[in-house]
C-alpha positions as CSV (number, residue, x, y, z in Angstrom):
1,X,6.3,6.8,24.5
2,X,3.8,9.6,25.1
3,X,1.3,10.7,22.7
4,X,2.7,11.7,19.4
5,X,6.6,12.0,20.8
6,X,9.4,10.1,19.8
7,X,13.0,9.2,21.1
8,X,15.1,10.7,19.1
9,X,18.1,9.0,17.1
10,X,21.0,10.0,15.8
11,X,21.7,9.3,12.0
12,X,24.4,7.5,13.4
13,X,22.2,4.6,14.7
14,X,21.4,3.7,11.1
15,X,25.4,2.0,10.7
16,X,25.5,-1.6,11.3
17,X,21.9,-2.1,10.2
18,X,20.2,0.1,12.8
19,X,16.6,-0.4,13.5
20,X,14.7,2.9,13.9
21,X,11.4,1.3,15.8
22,X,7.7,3.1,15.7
23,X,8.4,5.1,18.4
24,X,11.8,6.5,17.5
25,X,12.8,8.8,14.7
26,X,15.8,10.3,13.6
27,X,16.4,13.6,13.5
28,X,13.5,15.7,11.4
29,X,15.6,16.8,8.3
30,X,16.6,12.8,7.5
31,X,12.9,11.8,9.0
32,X,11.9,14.9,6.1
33,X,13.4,12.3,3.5
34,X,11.9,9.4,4.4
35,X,8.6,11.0,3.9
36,X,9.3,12.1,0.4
37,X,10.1,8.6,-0.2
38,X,7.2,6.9,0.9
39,X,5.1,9.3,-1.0
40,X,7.1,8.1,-4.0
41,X,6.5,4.7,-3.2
42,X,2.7,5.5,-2.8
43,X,2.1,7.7,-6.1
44,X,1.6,5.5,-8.6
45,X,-0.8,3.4,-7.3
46,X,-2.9,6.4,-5.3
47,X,-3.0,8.1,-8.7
48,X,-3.9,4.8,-11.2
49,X,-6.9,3.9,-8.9
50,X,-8.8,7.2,-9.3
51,X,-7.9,7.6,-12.9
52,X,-9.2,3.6,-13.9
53,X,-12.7,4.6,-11.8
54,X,-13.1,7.7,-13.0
55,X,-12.0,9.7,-10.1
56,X,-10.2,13.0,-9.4
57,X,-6.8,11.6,-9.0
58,X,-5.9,15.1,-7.1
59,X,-8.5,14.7,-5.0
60,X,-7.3,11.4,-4.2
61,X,-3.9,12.1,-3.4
62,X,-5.2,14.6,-0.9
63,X,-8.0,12.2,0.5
64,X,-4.9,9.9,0.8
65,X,-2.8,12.4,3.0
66,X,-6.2,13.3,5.5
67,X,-6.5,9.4,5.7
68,X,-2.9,8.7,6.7
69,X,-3.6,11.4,9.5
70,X,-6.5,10.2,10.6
71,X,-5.4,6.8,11.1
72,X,-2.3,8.2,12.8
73,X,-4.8,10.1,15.1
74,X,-7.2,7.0,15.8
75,X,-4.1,4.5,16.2
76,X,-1.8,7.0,18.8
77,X,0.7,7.0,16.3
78,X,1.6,3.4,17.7
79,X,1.3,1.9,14.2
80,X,3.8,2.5,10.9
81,X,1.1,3.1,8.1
82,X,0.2,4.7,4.8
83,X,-3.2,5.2,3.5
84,X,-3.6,5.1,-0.1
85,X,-6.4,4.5,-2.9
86,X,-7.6,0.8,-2.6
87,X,-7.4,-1.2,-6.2
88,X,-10.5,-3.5,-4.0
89,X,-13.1,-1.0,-5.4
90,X,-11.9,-0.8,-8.8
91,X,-14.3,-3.9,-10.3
92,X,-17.5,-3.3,-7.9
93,X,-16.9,0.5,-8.3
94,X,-17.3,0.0,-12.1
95,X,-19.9,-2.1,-12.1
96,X,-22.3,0.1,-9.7
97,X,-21.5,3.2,-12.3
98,X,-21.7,1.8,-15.4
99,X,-18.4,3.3,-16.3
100,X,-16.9,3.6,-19.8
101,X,-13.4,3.7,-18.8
102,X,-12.8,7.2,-20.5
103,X,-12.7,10.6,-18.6
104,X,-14.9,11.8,-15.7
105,X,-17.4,9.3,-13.9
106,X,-21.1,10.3,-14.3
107,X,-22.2,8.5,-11.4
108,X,-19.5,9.1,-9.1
109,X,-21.7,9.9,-6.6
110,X,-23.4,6.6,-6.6
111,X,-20.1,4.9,-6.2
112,X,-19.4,7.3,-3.0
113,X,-22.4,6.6,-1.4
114,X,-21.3,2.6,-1.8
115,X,-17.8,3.8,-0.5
116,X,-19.3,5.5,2.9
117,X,-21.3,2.5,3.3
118,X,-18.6,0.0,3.4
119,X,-16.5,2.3,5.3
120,X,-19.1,2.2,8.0
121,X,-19.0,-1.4,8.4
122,X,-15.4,-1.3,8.3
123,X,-15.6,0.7,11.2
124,X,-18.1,-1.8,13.2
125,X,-15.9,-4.4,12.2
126,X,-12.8,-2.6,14.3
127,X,-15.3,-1.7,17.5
128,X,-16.0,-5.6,17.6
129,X,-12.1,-6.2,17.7
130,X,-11.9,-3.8,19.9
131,X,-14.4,-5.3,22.2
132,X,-13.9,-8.7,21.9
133,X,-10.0,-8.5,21.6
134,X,-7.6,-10.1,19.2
135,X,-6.5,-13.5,20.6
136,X,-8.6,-15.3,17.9
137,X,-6.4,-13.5,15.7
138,X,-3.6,-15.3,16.8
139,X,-5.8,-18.4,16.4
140,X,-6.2,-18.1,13.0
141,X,-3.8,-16.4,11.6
142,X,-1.0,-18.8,12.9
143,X,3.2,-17.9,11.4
144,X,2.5,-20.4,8.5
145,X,-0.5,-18.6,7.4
146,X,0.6,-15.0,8.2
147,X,3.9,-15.3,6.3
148,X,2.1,-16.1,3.3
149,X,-0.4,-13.7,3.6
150,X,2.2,-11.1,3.8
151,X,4.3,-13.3,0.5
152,X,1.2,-12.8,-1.3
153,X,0.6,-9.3,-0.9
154,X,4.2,-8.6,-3.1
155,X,3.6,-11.2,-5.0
156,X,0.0,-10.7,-5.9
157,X,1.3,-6.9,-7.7
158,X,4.0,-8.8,-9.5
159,X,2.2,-8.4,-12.9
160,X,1.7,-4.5,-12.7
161,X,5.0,-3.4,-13.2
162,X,6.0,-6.4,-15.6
163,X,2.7,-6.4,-17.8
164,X,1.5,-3.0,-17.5
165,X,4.5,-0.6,-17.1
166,X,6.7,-1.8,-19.7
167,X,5.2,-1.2,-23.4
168,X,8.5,-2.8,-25.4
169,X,11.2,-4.0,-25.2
170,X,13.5,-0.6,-24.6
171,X,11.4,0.1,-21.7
172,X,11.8,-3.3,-19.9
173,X,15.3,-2.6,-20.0
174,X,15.0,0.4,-18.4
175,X,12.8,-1.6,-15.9
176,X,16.4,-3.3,-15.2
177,X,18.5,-0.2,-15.0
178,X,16.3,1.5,-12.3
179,X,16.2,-1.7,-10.4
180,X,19.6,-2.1,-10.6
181,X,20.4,1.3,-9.8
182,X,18.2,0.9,-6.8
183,X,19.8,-2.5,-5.6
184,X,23.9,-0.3,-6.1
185,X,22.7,2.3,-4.0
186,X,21.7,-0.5,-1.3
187,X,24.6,-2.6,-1.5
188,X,26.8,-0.1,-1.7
189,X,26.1,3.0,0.0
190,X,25.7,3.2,4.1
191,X,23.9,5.2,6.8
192,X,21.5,7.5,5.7
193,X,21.9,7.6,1.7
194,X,21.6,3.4,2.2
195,X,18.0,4.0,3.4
196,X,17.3,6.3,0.7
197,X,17.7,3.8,-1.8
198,X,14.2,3.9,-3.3
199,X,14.4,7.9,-3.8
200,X,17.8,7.9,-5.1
201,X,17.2,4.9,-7.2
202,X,14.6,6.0,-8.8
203,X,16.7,9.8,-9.3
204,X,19.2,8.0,-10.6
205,X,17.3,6.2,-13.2
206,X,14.7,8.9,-14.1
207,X,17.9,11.0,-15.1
208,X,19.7,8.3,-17.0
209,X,16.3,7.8,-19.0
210,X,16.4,11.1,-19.4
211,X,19.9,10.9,-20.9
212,X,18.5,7.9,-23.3
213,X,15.3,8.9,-24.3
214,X,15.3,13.2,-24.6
215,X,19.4,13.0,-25.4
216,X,19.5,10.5,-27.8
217,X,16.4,9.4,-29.3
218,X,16.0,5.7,-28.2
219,X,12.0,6.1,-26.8
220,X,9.6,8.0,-25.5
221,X,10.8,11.4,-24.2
222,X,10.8,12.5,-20.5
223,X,7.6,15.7,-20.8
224,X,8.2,18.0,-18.7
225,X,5.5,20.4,-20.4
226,X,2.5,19.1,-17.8
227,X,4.6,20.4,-15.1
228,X,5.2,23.3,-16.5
229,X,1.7,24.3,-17.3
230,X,0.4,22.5,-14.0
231,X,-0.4,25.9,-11.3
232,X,1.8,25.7,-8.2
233,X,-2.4,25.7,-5.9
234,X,-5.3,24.5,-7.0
235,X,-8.3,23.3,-5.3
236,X,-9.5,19.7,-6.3
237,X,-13.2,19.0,-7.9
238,X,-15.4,18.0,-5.0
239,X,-18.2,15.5,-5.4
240,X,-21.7,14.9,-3.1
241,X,-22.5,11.3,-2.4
242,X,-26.0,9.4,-3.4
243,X,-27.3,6.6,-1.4
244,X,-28.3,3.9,-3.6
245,X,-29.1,0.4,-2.3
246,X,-27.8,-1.7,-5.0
247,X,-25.2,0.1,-5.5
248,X,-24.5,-0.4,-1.0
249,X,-24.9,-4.0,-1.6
250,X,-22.6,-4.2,-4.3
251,X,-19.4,-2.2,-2.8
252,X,-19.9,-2.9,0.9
253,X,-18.6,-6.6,0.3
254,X,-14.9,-5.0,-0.2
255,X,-14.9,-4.4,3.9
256,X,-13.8,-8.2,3.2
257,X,-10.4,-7.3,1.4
258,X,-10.2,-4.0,3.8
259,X,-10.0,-6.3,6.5
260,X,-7.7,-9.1,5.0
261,X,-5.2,-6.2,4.0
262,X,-4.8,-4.5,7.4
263,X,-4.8,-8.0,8.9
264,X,-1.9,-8.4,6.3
265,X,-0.2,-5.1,6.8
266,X,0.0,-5.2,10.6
267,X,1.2,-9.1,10.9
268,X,4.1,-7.7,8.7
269,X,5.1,-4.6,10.6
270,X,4.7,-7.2,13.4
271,X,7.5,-9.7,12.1
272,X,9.5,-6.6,10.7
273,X,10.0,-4.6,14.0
274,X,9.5,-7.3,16.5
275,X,6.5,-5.3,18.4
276,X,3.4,-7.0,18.9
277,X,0.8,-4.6,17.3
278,X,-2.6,-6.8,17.4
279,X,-3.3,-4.8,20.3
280,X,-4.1,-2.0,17.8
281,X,-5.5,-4.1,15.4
282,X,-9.4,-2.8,16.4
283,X,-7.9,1.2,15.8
284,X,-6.5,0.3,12.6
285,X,-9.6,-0.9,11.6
286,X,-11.7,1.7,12.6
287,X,-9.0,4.8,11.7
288,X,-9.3,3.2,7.9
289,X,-12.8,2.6,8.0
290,X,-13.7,6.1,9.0
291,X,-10.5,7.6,6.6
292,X,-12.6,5.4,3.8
293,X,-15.7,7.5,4.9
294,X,-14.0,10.9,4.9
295,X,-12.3,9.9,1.8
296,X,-15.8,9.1,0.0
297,X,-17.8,11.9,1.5
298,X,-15.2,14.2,-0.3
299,X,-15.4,12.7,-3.5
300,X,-12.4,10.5,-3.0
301,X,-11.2,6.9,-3.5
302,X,-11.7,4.1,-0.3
303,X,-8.3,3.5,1.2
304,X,-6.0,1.0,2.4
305,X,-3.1,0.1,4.1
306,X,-0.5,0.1,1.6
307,X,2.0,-2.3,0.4
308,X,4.2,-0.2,-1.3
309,X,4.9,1.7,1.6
310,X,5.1,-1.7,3.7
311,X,8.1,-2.8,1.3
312,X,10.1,0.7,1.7
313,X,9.4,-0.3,5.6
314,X,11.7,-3.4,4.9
315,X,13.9,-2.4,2.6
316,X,14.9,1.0,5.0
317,X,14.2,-0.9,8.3
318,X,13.1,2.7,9.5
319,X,9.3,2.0,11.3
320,X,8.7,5.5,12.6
321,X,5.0,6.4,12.5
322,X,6.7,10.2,12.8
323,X,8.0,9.2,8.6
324,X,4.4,8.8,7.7
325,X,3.2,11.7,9.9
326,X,5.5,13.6,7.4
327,X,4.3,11.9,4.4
328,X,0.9,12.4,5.3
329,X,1.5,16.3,4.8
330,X,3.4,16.4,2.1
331,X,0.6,14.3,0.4
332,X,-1.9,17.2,1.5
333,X,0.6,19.6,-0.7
334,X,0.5,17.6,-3.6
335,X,-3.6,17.7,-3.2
336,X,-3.1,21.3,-3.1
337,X,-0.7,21.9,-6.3
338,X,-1.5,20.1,-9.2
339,X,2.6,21.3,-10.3
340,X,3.5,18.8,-7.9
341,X,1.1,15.8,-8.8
342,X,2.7,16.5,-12.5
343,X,6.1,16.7,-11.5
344,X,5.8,13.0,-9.9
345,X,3.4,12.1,-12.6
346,X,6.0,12.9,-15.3
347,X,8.3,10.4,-13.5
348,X,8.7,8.0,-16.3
349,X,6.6,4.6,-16.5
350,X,9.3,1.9,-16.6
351,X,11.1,3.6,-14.0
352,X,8.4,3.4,-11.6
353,X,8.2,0.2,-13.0
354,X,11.7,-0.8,-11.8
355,X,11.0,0.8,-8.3
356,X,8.4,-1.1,-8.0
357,X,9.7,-4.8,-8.6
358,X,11.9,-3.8,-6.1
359,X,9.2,-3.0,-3.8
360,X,7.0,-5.6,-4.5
361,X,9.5,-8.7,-4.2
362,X,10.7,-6.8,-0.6
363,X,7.3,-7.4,0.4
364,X,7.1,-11.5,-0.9
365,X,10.4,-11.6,1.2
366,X,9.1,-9.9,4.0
367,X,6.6,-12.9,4.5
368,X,9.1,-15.6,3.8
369,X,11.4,-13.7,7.0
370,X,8.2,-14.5,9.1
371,X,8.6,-18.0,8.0
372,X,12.0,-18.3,9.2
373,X,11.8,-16.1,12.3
374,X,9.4,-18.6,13.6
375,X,10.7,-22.0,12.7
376,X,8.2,-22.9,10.3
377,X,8.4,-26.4,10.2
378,X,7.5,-27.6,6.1
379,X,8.3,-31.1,7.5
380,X,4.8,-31.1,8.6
381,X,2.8,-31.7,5.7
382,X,-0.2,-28.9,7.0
383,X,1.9,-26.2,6.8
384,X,3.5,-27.5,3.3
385,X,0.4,-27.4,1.8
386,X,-0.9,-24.3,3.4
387,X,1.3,-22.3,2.0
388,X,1.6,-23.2,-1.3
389,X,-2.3,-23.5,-2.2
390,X,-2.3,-19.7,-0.3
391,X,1.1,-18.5,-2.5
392,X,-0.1,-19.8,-5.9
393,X,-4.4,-18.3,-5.1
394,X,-2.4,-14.9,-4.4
395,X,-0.1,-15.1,-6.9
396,X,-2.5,-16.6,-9.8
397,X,-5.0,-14.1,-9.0
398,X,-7.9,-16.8,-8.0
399,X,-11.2,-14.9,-8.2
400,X,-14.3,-16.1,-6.8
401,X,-17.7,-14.4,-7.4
402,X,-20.2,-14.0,-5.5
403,X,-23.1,-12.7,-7.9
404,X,-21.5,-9.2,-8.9
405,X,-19.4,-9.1,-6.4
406,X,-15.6,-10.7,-7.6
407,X,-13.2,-12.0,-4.3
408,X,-9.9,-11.3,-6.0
409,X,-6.3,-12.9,-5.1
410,X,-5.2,-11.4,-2.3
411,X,-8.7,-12.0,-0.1
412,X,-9.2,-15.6,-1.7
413,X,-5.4,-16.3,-0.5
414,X,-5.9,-15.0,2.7
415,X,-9.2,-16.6,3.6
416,X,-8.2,-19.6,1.9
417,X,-5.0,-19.4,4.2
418,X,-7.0,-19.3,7.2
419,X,-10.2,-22.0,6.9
420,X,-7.4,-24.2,5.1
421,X,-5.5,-24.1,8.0
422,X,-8.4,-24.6,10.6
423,X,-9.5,-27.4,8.5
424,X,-6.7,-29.7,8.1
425,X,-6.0,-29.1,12.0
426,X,-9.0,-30.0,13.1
427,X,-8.8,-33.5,15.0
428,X,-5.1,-33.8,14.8
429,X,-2.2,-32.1,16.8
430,X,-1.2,-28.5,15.8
């Protein structure tokens, strides 16, 4: 594939369970869909982070969209990724602030500065893979520890949509109808509308909700009246970093999780599409770190590879980096027009709920395939043991701190994946 060109497929190629690889796309109306959908997929999240730091979640949403093209950029279009707000800064980004939890940030800027900062290294980290190679990856991140990794990811966001996005019990049913709207259209639907089965899921739903709730009274009404006041362009509130150094020593440790959840993220695309992509392991690392840096320098979030868009990867089987090309500029529209951030932001909790237990568990399965794919033998105790310590760390949320700075689930199960393997296969057979 040349630079930023695709082979073209026809929609036809999705019957039978086509695979549409990073370097093919269908034709650009269907490839137009996709897009919307994985900016779906990426709202939520993108839009909770900024809004529980403070944040400009506007700002954020665009930050997200420049991100997603610069690491398209850096990478050659060569890997499948989105680049949303990272939930990693959350805790450190609160402490370095002092934040009440209510309204704009005061000290935003000192959290940007902290957010450049780790960015930075982030980027050093990727120019040493880069130099250096990745065949240690392969070393230590073996199928047994990768496919749990990846298992932990999903499984690690479980507890959002089931503790947070459902406030009674009405509303965890309708958890269960957009899930199982979402699982008809994927059963029972082919081609094109088959791989559309988060966006029309999640249509579907919103408008059966609507039907429930605004027709007859059983909870909280769809409001449309934020949209509607919402302007169709808008400019988002830009912010100036300050370099502190406690508050540099406090968010730069996150570089840790950065790294754990692009390691994460490409091992799965890996498995998914059958394309070795470590060889682009040191550009992913340095497109995010210096998207991270853009991001803060803006007044934006840090930002990661994300899983939601990782589980609409599996779920579609459509790994064209030309899909997030599109997303990426749609997401610079929404930045643009706060009518649009409302109109997906009026998309009713449990519903995005639902969407995203289906999301979620596609990702936990996602790491079980790589399991299976590669014979994983569970007869051998070492890997038994490796993956469940890894899958219940993830799972359980096992923090470590390390004076103020907190280790959460996902980077204690995936560092704990990797030493626990090395440990147990030192001075045996592997």
């Amino acid at each position: 594939m040349g630079l930023f060109t695709w082979s073209e497929k026809p929609s036809s190629a999705l019957q039978g369970g086509g695979v549409i690889g990073p370097d093919e796309r269908l034709p650009w109306a269907q490839t137009g869909l996709m897009g919307v959908q994985h900016v779906i997929a990426m709202f939520g999240s993108t839009v909770l982070a900024p809004i529980l730091m403070g944040f400009d979640p506007n700002l954020a949403v665009l930050m997200s969209g420049i991100g997603t093209l610069i690491f398209f950029l850096i990478t050659g279009g060569k890997v499948p990724s989105y680049l949303g707000s990272s939930f990693a800064f959350i805790g450190v980004v609160i402490a370095a602030t002092g934040y009440a939890g209510q309204g704009a940030n005061a000290n935003i800027g000192l959290a940007l500065g902290g957010i450049i900062a780790c960015g930075a290294v982030y980027t050093l980290v990727g120019l040493l893979v880069q130099a250096i190679g990745t065949g240690w990856i392969e070393k230590l991140m073996p199928p047994v520890v990768t496919g749990a990794v990846v298992a932990i990811i999903g499984l690690n966001l479980a507890a959002i949509p089931i503790k947070n996005m459902a406030a009674n019990n009405f509303e965890a049913w309708m958890q269960a109808m957009t899930f199982t709207c979402v699982a008809l259209v994927a059963v029972f639907t082919r081609g094109m509308l088959q791989r559309l089965l988060i966006l029309l899921g999640l249509i579907v739903a919103s408008l059966l909700y609507a039907v429930f709730t605004n027709g007859l009274g059983w909870g909280k009404p769809v409001d449309m009246g934020g949209v509607i006041a919402a302007p169709w362009l808008g400019l988002p509130s830009l912010h100036t970093p300050v370099f502190s150094a406690n508050a540099m020593l406090l968010i730069v440790p996150v570089v840790i999780i950065l790294v754990a959840e692009n390691l994460g993220h490409i091992k799965a695309v890996t498995a998914m599409t059958g394309k070795n992509l470590d060889q682009y392991m040191g550009r992913a690392f340095i497109g995010d770190g210096i998207a991270t840096m853009v991001s803060g320098a803006g007044g934006g979030t840090g930002v990661t590879t994300y899983a939601e868009n990782i589980g609409v990867m599996a779920a579609t089987r459509i790994y064209s980096t030309a899909v997030f090309l599109v997303a990426a500029l749609l997401a610079l529209l929404l930045g643009f027009s706060p009518k649009f951030g409302a109109l997906i932001q009026a998309i009713p909790l449990p519903v995005m709920g639902g969407v995203s237990i289906v999301v979620f568990g596609l990702i936990a399965v996602a790491g079980a395939r790589i399991w299976v794919d590669n014979r994983v033998n569970f007869s051998d105790t070492k890997n038994l043991v490796v993956a469940a310590i890894t899958l219940i760390l993830g799972t359980g949320e096992f923090t470590l701190k390390f004076g103020d700075f907190a280790l959460g689930g996902i980077g204690t199960a995936t560092f704990g994946a990797i030493i626990l393997h090395w440990l147990l296969s030192r001075g045996r057979a592997v």
